[in-house]
C-alpha positions in Angstrom: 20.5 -2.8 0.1 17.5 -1.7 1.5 14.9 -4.0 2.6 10.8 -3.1 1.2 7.7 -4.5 2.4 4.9 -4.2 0.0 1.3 -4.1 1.2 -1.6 -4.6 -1.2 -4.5 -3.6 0.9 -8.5 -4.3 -0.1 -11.3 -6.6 -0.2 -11.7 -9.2 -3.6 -15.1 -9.2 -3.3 -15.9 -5.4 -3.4 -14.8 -5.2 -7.6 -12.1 -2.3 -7.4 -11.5 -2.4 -3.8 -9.6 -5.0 -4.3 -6.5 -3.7 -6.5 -4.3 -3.2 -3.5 -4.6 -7.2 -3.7 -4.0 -7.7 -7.6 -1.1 -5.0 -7.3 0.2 -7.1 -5.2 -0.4 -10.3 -6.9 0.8 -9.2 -10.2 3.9 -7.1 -9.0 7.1 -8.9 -10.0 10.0 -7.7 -8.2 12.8 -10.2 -7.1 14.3 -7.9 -3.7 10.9 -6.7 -2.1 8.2 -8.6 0.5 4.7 -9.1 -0.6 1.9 -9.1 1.4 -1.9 -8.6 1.2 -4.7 -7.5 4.2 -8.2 -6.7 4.1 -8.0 -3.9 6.3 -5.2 -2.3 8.9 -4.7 -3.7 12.4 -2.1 -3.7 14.9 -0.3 -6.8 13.9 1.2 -5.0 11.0 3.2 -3.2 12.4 5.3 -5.8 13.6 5.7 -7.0 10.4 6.7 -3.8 9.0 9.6 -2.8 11.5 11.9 -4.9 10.1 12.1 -3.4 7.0 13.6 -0.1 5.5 10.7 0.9 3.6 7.1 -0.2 4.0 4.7 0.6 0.2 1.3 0.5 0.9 -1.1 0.3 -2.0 -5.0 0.9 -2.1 -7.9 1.7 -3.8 -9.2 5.1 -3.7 -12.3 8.0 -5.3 -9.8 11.0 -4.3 -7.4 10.3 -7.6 -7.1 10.7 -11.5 -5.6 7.3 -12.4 -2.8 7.2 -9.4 -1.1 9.2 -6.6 2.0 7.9 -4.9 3.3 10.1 -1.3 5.1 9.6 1.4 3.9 9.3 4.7 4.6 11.2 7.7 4.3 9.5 11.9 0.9 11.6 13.1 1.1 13.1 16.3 -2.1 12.4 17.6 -3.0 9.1 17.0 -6.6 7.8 16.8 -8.2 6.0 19.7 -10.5 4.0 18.2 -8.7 0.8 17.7 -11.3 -0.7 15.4 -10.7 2.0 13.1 -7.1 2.5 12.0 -5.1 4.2 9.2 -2.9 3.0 7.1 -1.0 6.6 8.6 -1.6 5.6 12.1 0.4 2.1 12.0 2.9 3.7 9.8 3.3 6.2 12.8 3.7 3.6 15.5 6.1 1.2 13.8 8.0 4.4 12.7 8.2 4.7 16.7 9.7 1.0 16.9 12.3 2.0 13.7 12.9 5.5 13.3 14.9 5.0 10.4 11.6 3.4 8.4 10.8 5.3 5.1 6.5 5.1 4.0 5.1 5.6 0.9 1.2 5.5 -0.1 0.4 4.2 -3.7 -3.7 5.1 -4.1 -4.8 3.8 -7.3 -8.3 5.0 -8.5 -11.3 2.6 -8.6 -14.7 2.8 -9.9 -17.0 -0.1 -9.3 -17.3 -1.0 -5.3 -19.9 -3.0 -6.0 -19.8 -7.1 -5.0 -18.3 -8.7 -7.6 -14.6 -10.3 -7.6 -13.2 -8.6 -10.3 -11.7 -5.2 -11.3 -13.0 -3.5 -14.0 -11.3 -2.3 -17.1 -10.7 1.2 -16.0 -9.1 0.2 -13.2 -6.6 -2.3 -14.4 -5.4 0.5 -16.8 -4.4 2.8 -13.8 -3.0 -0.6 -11.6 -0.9 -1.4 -14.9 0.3 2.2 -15.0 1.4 2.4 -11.3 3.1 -0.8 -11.5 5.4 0.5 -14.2 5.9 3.7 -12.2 6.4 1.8 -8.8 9.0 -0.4 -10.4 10.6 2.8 -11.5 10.8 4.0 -8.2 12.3 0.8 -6.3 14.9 0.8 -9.0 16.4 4.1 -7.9 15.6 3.6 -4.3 17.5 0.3 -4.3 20.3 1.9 -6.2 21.0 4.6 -3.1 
């Protein structure tokens, strides 16, 4: 069976920003990981390794309600090591396990502003990708 790592990525206190972190939080899945981080760093990746499939999931302006892709390793990594992409530590634990499989959930938010909650637009779209992403590990987990 394969082994998934789910990563709910955001900041609580930014309103939407932090669905990656309510995804998360409300996901119910018995055979996956959960985690949550406020932003990418390099101690990640050594948590993502050990797994067969890392999701990550995260707020973003660039969608309709949700987009879900897979991720490819970057050639060119960026070299600013107080600014790194979710891509770029995909790309160097994908060097550690070449085998491990990366998928980007982005989830459309509306209100950044500083409050601790997400507003109603958004938990619509979170409450549609959940149902798709359970979708999803249900036929991965059946290969």
């Amino acid at each position: 069976m394969k082994t998934i790592l789910l990563v709910g990525v955001g900041n609580e206190l930014r309103a939407d920003d932090g669905l990656g972190i309510k995804f998360v939080e409300d996901f119910k899945y018995d055979q996956i990981e959960k985690i949550v981080i406020n932003y990418p760093d390099f101690d990640l990746i050594d948590k993502i390794v050990k797994f067969d499939m890392v999701i990550f999931v995260d707020a973003s302006l660039d969608v309709d309600c949700f987009s879900f892709e897979k991720m490819e390793s970057v050639e060119k990594l960026s070299s600013f090591s107080h600014h790194i992409s979710l891509k770029n530590i995909f790309s160097l634990a994908k060097y550690y396990n070449s085998n491990l499989e990366g998928y980007i959930l982005k989830i459309r938010g509306y209100d950044f502003s500083w409050k601790n909650e997400l507003s109603p637009e958004c938990i619509k779209n979170m409450n549609k990708a959940i149902e798709f992403l359970k979708n999803f590990i249900d036929r991965k987990i059946k290969l």
